[in-house]
N, C-alpha and C positions, 0 to 999 in steps of 0.2 A: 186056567183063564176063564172068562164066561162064558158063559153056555146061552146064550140069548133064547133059547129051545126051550130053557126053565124057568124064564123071563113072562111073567102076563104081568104083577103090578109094578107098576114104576113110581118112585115119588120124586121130582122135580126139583131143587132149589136153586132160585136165581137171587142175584144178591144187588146190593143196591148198583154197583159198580156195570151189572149188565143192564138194566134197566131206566139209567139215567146217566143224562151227558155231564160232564165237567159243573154244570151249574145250576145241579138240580135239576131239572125239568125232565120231562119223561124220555125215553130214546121210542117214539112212536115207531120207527121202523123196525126196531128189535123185539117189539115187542110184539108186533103184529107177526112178524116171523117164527117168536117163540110161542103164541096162541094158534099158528095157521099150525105148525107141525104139532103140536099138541092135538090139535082134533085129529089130521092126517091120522095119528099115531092111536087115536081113541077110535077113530074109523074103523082102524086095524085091526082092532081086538086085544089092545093094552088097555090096561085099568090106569089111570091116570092122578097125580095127585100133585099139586104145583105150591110150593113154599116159595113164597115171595117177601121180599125183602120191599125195603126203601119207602115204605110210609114215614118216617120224620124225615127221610131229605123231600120227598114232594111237597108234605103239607108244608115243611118250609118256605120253599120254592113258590106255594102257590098264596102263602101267606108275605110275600112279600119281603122274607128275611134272607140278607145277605150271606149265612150262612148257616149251618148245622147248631141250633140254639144250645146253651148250654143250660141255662137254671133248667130244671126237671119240669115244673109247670109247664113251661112254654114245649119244652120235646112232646113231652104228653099231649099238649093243643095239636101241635104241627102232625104227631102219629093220627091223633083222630081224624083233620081234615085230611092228610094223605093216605088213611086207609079207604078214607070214602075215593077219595079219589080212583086213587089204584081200583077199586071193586068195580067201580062205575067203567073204567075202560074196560080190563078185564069182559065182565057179564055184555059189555056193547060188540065187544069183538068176536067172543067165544058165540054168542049169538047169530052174527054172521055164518056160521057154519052150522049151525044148527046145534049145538051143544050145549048147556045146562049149566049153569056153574053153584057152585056154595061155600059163603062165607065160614071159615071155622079159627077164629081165635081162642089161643091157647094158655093158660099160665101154668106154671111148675105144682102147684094145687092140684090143679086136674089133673096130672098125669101121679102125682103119685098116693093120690088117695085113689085106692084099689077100684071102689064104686064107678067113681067118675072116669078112671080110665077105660073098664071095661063098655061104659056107655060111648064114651069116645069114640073105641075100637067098633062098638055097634052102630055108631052115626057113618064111619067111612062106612062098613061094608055096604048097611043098606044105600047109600051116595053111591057108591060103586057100581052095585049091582042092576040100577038105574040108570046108567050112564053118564052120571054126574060127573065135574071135575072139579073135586073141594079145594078151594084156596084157602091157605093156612099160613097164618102169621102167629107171632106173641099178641099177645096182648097188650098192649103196651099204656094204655091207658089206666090200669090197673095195674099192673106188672110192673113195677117200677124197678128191677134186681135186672135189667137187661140195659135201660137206659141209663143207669148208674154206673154197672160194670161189675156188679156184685154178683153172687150166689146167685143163679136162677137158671135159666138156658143159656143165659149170656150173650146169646148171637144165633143167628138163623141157622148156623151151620149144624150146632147142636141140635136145634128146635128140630132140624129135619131129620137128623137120626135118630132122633125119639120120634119124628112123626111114620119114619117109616118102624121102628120097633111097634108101636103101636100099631099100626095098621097090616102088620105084619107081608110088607113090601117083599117082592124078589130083585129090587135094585134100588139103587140110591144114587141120583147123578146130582152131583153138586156144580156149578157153573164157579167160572173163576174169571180174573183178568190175564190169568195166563196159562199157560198150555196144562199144567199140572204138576206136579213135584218134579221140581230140579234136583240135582247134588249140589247145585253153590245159583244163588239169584241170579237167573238172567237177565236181569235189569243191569247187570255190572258187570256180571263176566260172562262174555260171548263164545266161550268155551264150555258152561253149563250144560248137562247133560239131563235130557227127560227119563225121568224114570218112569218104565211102562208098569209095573206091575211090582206090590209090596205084599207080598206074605205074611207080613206080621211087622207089629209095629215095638221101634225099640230105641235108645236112646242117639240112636244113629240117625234114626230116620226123621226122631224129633229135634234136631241139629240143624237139619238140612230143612224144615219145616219155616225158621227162623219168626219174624215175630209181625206187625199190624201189615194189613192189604191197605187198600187205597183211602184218600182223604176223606168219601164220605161213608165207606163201610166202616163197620166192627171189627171185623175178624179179617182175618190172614189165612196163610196154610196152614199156618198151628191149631186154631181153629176147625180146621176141614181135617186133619190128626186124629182128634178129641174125638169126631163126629164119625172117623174110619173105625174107632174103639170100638166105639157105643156102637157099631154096624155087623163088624168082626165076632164081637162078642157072642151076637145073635145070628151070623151064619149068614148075615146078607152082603152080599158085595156092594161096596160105594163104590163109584167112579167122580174123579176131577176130569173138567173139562173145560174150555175156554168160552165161555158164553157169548161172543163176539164171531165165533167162528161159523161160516153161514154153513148148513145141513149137518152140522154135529149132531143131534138128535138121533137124526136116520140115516146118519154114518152108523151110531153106537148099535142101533138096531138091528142094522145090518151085518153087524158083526167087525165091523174093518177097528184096527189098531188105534184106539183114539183118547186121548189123556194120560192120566194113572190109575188105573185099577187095582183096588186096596181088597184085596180078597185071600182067603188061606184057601193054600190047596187042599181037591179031598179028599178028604179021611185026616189033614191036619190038624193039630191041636192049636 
């Protein structure tokens, strides 16, 4: 299980689903609650790093469109104006507490031309070592393999287990709309059982993972699967957790039983 003891960098992903209400627009009080414990948590002596989702549904939202645009021009408008958005709250709140923030957009280019990645991984430490708390999305304005649904990171959930392989994180907490991997959708059947802890991932697991989250996200638990791979792979523990849920955060920190935690035991293969 985790050892929060071997715990100092954390990388954060919240998804469009925690940070915005049914209709778009920002959920200002979750979000003020996810920035107030993030410094709490950078106070502490955790290195921090926040992947944040929901730039096209804001810029939507603040662009006046009824819903999640489909031609690709207009996504790409609506990411722009809702990544400015998101940064703008974000850097006003983070500031309140006295904390630093920095912008770092990413595309599948960067990370896998060797150069650019190794400057990548040199932008967080020196961010880190500073006490910075990098906010990191796609790129989306460029990147066009994420708002299409092709080849690229494909969804935030990915984007943050490469952001933490790259930054070379000792945890990975992904936010969800619900508690974390069931054996059958709790949305249908109230018999569903949380699964605490996955040692490895296999065609069982991807069954029970099943297929799209909510209306204005990307990804599902299939999704947050992919992204327990890519984590596993490299010896870091992800964790699902329900981003809705108030002091989750510094529950997980404190060690108490909270989600699913995707990790192999050690000395496993």
């Amino acid at each position: 299980m985790l050892n929060i003891n071997e715990v100092r960098r954390i990388v954060v992903k919240v998804g469009t689903s925690t940070l915005t209400y049914d209709n778009g627009r920002l959920n200002i009080r979750r979000i003020e609650r996810l920035v107030r414990t993030i410094s709490d948590l950078r106070n502490r002596g955790f290195e921090m790093v926040l992947v944040s989702s929901g730039a096209v549904t804001v810029g939507a939202a603040k662009l006046g469109l009824t819903e999640r645009p489909h031609e690709l021009a207009m996504k790409q408008a609506a990411a722009a104006v809702g990544q400015c958005e998101l940064m703008h709250i974000y850097d006003k709140m983070f500031l309140e507490y006295g904390i630093n923030v920095a912008q770092i957009l990413l595309t599948r280019e960067n990370i896998i031309d060797d150069d650019q990645r190794d400057n990548i991984h040199n932008t967080f430490t020196a961010l880190l070592r500073t006490g910075v708390v990098p906010i990191v999305n796609e790129n989306d304005t460029v990147a066009t393999a994420e708002l299409k649904h092709i080849e690229n990171f494909g969804d935030n959930d990915t984007l943050s287990a490469v952001v933490a392989r790259v930054c070379e994180a000792d945890l990975l907490i992904i936010f969800s709309d619900i508690d974390g991997l069931y054996n059958a959708d709790p949305r249908k059947d109230p018999q569903a059982r949380l699964i605490g802890h996955v040692p490895r991932i296999d065609a069982k697991i991807r069954r029970m993972a099943g297929g799209a989250g909510s209306a204005h996200g990307t990804g599902g638990m299939a999704t947050k699967i992919n992204a327990a791979e890519l984590c596993m792979d490299a010896g870091i523990p992800m964790l699902v957790a329900n981003g809705s849920r108030e002091g989750v955060l510094h529950d997980i920190v404190d060690g108490k039983p909270v989600g699913t935690l995707f990790a192999r035991p050690v000395g496993g293969a």
